[in-house]
TORKOL-4160 file (C-alpha; in steps of 0.2 Angstrom, whole numbers, padded with zeros to 4 digits, m for minus):
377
<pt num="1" X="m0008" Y="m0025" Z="m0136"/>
<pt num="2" X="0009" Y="m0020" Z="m0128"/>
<pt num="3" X="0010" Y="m0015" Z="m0110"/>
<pt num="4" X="0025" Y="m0009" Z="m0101"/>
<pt num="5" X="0024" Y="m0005" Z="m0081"/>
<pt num="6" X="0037" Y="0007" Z="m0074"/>
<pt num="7" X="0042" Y="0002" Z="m0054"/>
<pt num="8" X="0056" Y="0012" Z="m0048"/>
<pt num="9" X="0057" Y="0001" Z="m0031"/>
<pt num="10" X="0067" Y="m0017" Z="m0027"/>
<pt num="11" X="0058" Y="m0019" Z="m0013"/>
<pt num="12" X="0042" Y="m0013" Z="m0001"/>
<pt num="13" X="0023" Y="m0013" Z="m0004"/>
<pt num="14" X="0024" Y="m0007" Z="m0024"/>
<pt num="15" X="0038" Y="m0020" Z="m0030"/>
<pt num="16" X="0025" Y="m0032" Z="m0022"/>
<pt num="17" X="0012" Y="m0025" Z="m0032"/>
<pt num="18" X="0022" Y="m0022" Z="m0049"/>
<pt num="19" X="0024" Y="m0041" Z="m0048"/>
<pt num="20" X="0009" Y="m0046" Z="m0045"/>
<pt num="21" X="0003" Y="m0035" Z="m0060"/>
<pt num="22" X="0015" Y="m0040" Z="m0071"/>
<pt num="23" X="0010" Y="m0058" Z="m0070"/>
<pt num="24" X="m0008" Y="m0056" Z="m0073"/>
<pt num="25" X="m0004" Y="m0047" Z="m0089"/>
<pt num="26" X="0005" Y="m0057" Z="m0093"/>
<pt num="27" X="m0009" Y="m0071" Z="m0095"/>
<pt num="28" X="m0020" Y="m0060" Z="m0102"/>
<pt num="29" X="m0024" Y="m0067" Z="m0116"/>
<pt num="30" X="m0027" Y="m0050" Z="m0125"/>
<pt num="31" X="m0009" Y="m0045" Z="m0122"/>
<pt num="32" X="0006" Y="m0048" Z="m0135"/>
<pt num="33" X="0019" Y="m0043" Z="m0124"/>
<pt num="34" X="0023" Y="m0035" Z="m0107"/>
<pt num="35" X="0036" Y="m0027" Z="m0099"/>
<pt num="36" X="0040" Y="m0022" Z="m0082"/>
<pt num="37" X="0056" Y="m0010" Z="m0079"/>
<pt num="38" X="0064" Y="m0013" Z="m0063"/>
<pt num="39" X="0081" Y="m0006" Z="m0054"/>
<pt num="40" X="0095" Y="m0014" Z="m0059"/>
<pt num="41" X="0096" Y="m0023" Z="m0039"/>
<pt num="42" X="0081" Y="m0031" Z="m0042"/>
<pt num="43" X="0079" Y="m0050" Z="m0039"/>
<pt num="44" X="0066" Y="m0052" Z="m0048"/>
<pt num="45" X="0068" Y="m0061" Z="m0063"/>
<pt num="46" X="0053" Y="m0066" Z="m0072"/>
<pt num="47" X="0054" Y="m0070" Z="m0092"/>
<pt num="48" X="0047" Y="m0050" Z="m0097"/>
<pt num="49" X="0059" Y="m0040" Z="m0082"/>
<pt num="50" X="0073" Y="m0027" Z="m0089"/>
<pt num="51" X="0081" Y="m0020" Z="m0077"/>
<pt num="52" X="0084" Y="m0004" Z="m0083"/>
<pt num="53" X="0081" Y="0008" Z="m0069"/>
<pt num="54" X="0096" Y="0015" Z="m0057"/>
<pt num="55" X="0096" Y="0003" Z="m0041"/>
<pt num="56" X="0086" Y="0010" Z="m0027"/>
<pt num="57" X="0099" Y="0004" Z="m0013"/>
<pt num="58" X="0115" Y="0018" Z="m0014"/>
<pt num="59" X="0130" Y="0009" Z="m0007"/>
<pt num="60" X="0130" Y="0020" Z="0010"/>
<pt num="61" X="0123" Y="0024" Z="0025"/>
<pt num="62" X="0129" Y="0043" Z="0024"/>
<pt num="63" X="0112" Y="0054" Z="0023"/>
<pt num="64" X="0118" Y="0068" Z="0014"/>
<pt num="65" X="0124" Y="0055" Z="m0002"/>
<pt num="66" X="0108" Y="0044" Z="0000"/>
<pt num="67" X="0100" Y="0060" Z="0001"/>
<pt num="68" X="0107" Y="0067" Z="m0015"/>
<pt num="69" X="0110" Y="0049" Z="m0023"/>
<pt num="70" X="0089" Y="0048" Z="m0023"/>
<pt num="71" X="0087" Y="0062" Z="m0031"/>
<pt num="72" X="0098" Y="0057" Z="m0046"/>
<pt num="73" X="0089" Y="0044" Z="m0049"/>
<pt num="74" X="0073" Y="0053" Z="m0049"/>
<pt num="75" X="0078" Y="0064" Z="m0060"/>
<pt num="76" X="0088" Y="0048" Z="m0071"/>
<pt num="77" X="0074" Y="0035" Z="m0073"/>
<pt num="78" X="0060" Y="0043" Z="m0080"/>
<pt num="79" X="0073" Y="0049" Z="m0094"/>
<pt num="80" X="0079" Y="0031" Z="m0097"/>
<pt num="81" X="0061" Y="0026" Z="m0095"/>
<pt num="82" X="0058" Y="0041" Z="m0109"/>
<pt num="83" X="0072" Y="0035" Z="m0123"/>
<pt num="84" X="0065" Y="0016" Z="m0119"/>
<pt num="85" X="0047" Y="0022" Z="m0125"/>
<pt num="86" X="0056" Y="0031" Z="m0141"/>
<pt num="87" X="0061" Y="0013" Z="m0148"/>
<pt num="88" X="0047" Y="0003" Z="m0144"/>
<pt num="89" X="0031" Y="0002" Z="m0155"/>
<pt num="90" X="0013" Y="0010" Z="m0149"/>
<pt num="91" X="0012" Y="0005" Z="m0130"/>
<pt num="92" X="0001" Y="0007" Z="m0116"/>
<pt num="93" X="0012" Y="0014" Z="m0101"/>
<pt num="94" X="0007" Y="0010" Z="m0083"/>
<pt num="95" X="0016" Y="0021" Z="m0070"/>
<pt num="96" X="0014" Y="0008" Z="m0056"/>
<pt num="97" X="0024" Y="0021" Z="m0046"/>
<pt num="98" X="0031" Y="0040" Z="m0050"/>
<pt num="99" X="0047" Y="0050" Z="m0047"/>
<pt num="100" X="0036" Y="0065" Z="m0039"/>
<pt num="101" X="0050" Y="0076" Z="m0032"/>
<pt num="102" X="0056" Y="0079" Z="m0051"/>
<pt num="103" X="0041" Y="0077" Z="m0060"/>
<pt num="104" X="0044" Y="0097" Z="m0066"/>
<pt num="105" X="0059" Y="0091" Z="m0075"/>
<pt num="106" X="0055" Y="0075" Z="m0082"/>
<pt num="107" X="0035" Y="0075" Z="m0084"/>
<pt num="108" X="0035" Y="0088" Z="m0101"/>
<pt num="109" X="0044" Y="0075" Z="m0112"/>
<pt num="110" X="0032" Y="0063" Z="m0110"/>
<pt num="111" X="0020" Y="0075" Z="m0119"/>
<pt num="112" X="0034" Y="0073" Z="m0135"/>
<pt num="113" X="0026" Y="0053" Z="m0134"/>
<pt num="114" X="0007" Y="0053" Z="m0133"/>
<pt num="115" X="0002" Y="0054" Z="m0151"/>
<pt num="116" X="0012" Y="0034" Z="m0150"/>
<pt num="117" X="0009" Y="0028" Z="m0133"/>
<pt num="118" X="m0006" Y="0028" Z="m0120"/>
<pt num="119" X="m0002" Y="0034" Z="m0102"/>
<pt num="120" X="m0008" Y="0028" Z="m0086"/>
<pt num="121" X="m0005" Y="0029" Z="m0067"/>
<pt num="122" X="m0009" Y="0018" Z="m0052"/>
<pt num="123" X="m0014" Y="0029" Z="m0038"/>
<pt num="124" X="m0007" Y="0017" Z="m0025"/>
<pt num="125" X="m0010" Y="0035" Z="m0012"/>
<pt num="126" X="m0023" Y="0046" Z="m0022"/>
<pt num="127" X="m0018" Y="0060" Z="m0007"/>
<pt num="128" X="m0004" Y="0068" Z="m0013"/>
<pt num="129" X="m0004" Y="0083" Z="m0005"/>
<pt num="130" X="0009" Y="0080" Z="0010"/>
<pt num="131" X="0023" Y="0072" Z="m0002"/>
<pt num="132" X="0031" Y="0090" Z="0001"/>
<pt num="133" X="0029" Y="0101" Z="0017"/>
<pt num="134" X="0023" Y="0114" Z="0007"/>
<pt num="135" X="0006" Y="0108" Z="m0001"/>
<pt num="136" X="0004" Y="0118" Z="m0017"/>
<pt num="137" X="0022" Y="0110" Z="m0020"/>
<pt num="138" X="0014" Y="0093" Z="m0018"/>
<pt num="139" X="m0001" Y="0099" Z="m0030"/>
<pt num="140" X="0009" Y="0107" Z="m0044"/>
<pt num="141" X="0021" Y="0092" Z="m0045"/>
<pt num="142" X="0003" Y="0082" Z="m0047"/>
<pt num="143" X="m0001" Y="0091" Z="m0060"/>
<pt num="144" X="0011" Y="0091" Z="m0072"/>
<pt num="145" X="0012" Y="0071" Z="m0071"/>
<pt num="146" X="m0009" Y="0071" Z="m0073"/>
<pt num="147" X="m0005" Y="0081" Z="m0087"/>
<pt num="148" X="0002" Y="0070" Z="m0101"/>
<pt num="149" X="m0009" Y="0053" Z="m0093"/>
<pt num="150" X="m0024" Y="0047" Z="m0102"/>
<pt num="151" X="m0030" Y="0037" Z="m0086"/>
<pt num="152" X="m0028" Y="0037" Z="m0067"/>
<pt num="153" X="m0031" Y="0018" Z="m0060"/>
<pt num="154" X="m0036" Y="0020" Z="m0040"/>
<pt num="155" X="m0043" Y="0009" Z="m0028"/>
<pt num="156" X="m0060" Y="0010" Z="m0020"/>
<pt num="157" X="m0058" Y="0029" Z="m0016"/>
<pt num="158" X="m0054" Y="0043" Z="m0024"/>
<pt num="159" X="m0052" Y="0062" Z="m0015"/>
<pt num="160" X="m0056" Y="0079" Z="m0024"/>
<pt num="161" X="m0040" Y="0086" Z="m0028"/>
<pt num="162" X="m0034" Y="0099" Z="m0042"/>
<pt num="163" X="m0025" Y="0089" Z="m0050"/>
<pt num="164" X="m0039" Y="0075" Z="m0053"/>
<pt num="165" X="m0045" Y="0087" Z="m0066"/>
<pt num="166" X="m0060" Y="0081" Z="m0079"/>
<pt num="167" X="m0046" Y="0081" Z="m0092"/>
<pt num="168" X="m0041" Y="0063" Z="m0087"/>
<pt num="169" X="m0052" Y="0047" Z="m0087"/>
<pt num="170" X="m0053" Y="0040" Z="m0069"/>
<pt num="171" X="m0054" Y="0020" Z="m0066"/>
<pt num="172" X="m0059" Y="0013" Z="m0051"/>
<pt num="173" X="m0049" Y="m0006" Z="m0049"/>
<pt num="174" X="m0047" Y="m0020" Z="m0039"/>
<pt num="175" X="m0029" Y="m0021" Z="m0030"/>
<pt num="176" X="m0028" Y="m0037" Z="m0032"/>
<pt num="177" X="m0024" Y="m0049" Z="m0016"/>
<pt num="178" X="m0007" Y="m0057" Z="m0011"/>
<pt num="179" X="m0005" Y="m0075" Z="m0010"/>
<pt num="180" X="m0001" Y="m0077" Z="0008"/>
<pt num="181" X="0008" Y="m0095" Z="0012"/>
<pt num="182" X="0024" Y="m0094" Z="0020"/>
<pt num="183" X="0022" Y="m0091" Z="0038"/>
<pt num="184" X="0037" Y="m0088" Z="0049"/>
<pt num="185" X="0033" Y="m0101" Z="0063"/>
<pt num="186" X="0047" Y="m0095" Z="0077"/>
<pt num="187" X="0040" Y="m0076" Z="0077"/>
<pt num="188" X="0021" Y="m0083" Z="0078"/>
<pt num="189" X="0024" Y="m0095" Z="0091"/>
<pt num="190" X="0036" Y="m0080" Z="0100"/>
<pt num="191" X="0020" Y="m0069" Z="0098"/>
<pt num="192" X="0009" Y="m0081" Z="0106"/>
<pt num="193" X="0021" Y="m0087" Z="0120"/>
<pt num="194" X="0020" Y="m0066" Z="0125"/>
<pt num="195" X="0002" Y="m0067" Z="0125"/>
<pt num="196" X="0000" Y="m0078" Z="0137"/>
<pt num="197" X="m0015" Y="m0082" Z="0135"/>
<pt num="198" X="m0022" Y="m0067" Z="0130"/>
<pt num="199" X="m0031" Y="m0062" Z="0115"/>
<pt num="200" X="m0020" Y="m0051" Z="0103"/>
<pt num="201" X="m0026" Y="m0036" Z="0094"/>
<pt num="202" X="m0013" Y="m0030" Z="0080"/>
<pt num="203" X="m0007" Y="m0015" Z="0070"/>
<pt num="204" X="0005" Y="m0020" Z="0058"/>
<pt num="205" X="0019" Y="m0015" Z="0047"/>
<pt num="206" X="0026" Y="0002" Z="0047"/>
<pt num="207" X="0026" Y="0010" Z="0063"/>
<pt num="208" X="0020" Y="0029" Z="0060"/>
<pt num="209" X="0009" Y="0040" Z="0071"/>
<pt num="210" X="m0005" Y="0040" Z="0055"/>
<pt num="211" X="m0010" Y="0022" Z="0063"/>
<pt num="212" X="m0017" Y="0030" Z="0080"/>
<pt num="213" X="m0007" Y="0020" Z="0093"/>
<pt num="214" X="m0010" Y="0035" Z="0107"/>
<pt num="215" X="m0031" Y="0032" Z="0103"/>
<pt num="216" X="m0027" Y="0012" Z="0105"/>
<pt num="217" X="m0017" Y="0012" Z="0121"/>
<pt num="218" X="m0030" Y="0022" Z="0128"/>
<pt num="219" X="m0043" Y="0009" Z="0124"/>
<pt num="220" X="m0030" Y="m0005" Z="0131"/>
<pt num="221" X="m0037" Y="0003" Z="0149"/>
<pt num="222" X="m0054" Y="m0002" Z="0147"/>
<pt num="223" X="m0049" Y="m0021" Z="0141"/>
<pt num="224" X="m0042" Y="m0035" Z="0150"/>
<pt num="225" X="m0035" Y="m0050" Z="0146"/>
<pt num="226" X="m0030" Y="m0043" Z="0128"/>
<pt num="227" X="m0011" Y="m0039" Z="0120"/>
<pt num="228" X="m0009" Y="m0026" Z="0108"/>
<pt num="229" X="0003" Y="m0032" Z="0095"/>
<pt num="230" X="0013" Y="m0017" Z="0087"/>
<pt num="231" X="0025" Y="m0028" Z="0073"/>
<pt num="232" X="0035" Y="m0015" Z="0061"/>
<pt num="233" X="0048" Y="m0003" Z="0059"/>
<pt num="234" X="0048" Y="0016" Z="0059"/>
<pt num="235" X="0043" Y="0019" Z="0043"/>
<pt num="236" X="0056" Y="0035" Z="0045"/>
<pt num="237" X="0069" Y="0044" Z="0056"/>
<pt num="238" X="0058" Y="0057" Z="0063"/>
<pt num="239" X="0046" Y="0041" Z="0068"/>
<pt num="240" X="0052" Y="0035" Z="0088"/>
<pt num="241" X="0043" Y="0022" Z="0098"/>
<pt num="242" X="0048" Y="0030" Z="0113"/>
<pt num="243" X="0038" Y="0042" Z="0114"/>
<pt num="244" X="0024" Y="0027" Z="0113"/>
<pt num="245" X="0031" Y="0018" Z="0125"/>
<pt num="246" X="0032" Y="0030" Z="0140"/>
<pt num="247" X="0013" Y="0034" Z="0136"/>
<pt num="248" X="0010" Y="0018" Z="0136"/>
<pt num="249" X="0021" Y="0018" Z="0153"/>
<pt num="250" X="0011" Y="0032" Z="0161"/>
<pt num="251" X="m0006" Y="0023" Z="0156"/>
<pt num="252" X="m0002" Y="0008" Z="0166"/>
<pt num="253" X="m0003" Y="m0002" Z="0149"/>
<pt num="254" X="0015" Y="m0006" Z="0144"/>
<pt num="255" X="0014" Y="m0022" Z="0149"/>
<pt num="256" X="m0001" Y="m0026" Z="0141"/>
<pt num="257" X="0009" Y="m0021" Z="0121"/>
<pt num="258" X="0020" Y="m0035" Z="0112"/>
<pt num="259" X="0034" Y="m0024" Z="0103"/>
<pt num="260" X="0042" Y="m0032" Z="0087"/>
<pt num="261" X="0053" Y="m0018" Z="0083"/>
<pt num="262" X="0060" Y="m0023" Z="0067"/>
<pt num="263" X="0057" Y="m0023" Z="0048"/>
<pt num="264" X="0044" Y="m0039" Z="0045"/>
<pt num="265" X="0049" Y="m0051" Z="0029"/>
<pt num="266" X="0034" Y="m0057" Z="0021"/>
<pt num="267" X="0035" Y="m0073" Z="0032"/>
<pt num="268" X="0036" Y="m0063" Z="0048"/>
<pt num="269" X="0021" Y="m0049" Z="0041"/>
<pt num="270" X="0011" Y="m0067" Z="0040"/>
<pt num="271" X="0012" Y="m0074" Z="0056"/>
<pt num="272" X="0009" Y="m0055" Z="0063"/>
<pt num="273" X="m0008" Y="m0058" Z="0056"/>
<pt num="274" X="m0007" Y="m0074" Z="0060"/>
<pt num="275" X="m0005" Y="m0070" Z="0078"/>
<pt num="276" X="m0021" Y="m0057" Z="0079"/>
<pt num="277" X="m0038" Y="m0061" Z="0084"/>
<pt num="278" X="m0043" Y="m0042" Z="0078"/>
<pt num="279" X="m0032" Y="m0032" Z="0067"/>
<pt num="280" X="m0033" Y="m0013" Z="0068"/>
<pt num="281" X="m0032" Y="m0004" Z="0052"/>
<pt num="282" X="m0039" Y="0010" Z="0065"/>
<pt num="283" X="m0030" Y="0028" Z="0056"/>
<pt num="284" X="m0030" Y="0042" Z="0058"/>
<pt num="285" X="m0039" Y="0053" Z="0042"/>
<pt num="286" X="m0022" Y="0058" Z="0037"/>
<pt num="287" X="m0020" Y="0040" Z="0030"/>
<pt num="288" X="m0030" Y="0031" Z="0017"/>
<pt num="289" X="m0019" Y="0021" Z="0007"/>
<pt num="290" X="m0019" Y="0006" Z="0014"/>
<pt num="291" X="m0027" Y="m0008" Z="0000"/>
<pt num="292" X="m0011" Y="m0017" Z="0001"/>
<pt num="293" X="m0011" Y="m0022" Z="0018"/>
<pt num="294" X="m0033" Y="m0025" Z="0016"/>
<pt num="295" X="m0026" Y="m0037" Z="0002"/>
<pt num="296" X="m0013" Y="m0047" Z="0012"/>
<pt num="297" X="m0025" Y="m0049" Z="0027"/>
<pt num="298" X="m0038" Y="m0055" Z="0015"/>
<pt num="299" X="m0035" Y="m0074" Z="0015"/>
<pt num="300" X="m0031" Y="m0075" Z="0031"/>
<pt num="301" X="m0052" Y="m0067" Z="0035"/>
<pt num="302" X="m0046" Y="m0060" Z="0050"/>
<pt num="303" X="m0058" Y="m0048" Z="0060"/>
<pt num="304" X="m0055" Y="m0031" Z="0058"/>
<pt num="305" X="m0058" Y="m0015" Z="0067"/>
<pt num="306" X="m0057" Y="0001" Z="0053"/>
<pt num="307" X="m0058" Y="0020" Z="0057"/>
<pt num="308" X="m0074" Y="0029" Z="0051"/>
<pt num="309" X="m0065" Y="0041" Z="0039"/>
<pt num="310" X="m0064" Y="0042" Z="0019"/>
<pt num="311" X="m0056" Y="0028" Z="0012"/>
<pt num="312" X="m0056" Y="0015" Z="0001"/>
<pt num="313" X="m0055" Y="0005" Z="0018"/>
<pt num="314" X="m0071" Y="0009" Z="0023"/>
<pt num="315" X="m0080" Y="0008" Z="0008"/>
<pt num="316" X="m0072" Y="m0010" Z="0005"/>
<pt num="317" X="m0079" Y="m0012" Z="0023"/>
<pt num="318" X="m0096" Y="m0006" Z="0020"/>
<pt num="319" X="m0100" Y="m0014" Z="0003"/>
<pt num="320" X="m0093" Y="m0034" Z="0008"/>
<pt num="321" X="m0095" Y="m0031" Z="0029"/>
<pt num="322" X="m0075" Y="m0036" Z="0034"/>
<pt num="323" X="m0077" Y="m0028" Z="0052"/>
<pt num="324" X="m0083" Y="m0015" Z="0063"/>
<pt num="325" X="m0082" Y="0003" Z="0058"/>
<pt num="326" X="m0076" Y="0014" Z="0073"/>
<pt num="327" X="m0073" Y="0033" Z="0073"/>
<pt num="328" X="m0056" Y="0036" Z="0075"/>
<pt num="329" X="m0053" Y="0048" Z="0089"/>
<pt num="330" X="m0065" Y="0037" Z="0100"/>
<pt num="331" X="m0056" Y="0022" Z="0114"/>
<pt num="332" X="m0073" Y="0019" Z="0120"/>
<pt num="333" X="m0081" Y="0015" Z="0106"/>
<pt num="334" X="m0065" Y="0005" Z="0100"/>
<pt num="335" X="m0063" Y="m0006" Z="0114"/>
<pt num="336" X="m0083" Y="m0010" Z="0113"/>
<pt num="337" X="m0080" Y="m0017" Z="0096"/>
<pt num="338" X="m0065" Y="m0024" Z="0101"/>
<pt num="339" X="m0076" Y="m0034" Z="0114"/>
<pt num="340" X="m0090" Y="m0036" Z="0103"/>
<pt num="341" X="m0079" Y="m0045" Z="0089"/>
<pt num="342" X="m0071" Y="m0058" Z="0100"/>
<pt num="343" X="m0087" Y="m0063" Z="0105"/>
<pt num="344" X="m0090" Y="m0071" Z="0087"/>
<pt num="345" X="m0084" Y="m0085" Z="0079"/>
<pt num="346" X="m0069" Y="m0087" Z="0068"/>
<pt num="347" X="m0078" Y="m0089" Z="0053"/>
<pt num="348" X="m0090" Y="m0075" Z="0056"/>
<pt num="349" X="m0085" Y="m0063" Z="0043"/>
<pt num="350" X="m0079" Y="m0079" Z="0031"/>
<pt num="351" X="m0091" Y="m0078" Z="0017"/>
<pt num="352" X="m0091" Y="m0059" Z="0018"/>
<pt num="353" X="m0072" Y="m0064" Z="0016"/>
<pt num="354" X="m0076" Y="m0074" Z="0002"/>
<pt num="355" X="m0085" Y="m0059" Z="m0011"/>
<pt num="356" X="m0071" Y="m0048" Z="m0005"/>
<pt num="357" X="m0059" Y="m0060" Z="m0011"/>
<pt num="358" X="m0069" Y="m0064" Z="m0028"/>
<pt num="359" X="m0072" Y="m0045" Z="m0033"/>
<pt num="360" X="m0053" Y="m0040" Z="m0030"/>
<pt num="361" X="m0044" Y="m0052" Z="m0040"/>
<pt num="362" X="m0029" Y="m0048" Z="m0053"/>
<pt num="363" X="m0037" Y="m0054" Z="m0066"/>
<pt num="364" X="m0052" Y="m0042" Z="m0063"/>
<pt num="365" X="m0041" Y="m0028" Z="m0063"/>
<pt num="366" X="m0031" Y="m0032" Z="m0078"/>
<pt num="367" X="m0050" Y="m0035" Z="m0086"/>
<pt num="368" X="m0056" Y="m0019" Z="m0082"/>
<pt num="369" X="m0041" Y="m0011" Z="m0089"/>
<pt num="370" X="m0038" Y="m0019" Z="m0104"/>
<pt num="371" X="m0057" Y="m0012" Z="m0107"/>
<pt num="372" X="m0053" Y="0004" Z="m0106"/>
<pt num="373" X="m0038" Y="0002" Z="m0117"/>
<pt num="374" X="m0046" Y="m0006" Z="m0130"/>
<pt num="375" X="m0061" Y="0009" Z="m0130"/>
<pt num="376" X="m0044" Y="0023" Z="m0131"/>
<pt num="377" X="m0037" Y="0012" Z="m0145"/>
């Protein structure tokens, strides 16, 4: 069995994840070979990378030529990916990521392949709808990718959407969790000396107004002796913490949030966990794509307060019991559970930890898939 992963990115949540993958493929023992295509800036260098894809990081900070530079190579790399697949013998192909913008340009010629190789996709965001501003955009792009794959992978949830027709074989799998070790001590010891004292709550990574911080500042008036940590960069330019922090400044809370305005290395996404009694992964409906960060958190069992929306969050939630389930437009009801978690020990949720853990494993994932290969073969 030959597998091939196509990552567009050099770095971010999906180049994590393409690695990760990779790997565990790669000691599979029913795999004869397996290739992951990278950009060309890539460091990863792993026996089995080929760097084939355009670099992702344009030399310049012009908008207009990144702009335009991105599209070129959405529209470039799924070609190169295309006349790769023409020389290599009967594959199966795992879009761990997808070039959605072009998709009506590059997606047919896949077609010309499938009577050769088998095609899948990782649904890393199953909602696809906002990826343009105009949503039946969004949808048709969808489609035409659907189109030629013989299997959608997700994780723990999948929405009802038009373009997950009965034409394509769904697969619910395990993320997988990241090996968490390195710790950037300076930023965690930084993060406690703020503190004071206090018990910290967190939300992490990229700052975006899906993660609810106006609901949890609210909640930050009915809690004493508690931080909110917000660690992360905008996850865009039309994302701006000020507008955060003078709520937060009319509130009466500001100094009652630890800011670490920056982007976070692995290390420093660490000790953000590291630093939190609770983490939020509190958001807003709007946002449900969030295994990645479920699976960094996981080894370190924090406690964890999750909004009561659809998600593969919740249901992860529900099934193993990882926290308190809140609704999401609610600070009362937030900052009850918020007081009703500190009150329990550490190790509390440690054996629900534990199954989570076991049942989410690479090697599951790559299991499960290689299943369902085997049974298209």
């Amino acid at each position: 069995m030959n597998i091939v992963i196509y990552n567009i990115n050099s770095f971010g949540g999906n180049y994590e994840y393409s690695k990760y993958l990779f790997q565990a493929y790669r000691q599979n023992g029913d795999i004869n070979k397996c290739t992951l295509l990278m950009p060309r800036n890539s460091v990863c260098d792993f026996d089995g990378v080929n760097k084939l894809l355009l670099s992702d990081l344009p030399h310049t900070n012009i908008k207009i030529i990144k702009k335009a530079y991105y599209l070129y190579r959405s529209a470039i790399n799924p070609f190169r990916l295309f006349f790769y697949l023409k020389k290599q013998p009967s594959s199966f192909i795992i879009f761990n990521d997808f070039d959605q913008i072009t998709a009506w340009l590059w997606a047919p010629f896949f077609r010309l392949l499938k009577s050769k190789h088998t095609f899948s996709v990782i649904l890393h965001d199953p909602d696809r709808d906002k990826f343009f501003r105009i949503k039946i955009l969004s949808q048709s792009s969808m489609k035409v990718i659907i189109s030629f794959m013989d299997i959608v992978f997700y994780h723990g949830f999948l929405p009802v959407k038009p373009y997950y027709d009965d034409s394509v074989k769904k697969i619910n799998v395990p993320h997988g969790i990241y090996n968490q070790s390195e710790i950037d001590k300076l930023l965690l010891q930084d993060i406690i000396a703020e503190a004071n004292g206090d018990k910290i709550i967190g939300v992490l990574g990229n700052i975006r107004d899906e993660k609810n911080y106006l609901v949890i500042i609210d909640s930050l008036l009915l809690l004493e002796n508690i931080k909110l940590l917000i660690a992360g960069k905008p996850a865009n330019s039309g994302v701006s913490t000020d507008s955060y922090k003078r709520y937060a400044t009319e509130k009466g809370v500001a100094s009652k949030i630890i800011w670490r305005e920056s982007y976070l290395t692995d290390a420093g996404f660490n000790a953000a966990i590291a630093a939190c009694d609770i983490v939020l992964l509190y958001y807003k409906p709007t946002f449900t794509s969030q295994s990645g960060v479920l699976n960094t958190i996981a080894t370190f069992k924090k406690k964890l307060i999750i909004s009561d929306i659809e998600s593969s969050l919740k249901k992860s939630a529900d099934q193993f019991g990882l926290g308190a389930i809140v609704p999401y437009d609610d600070p009362p009801a937030l900052a009850k559970a918020v007081k009703k978690l500190l009150l329990l020990q550490v190790d509390h949720f440690s054996s629900a930890w534990n199954n989570y853990i076991h049942s989410s494993s690479w090697e599951k994932h790559v299991l499960i898939a290689t299943n369902v290969f085997k049974d298209i073969k």
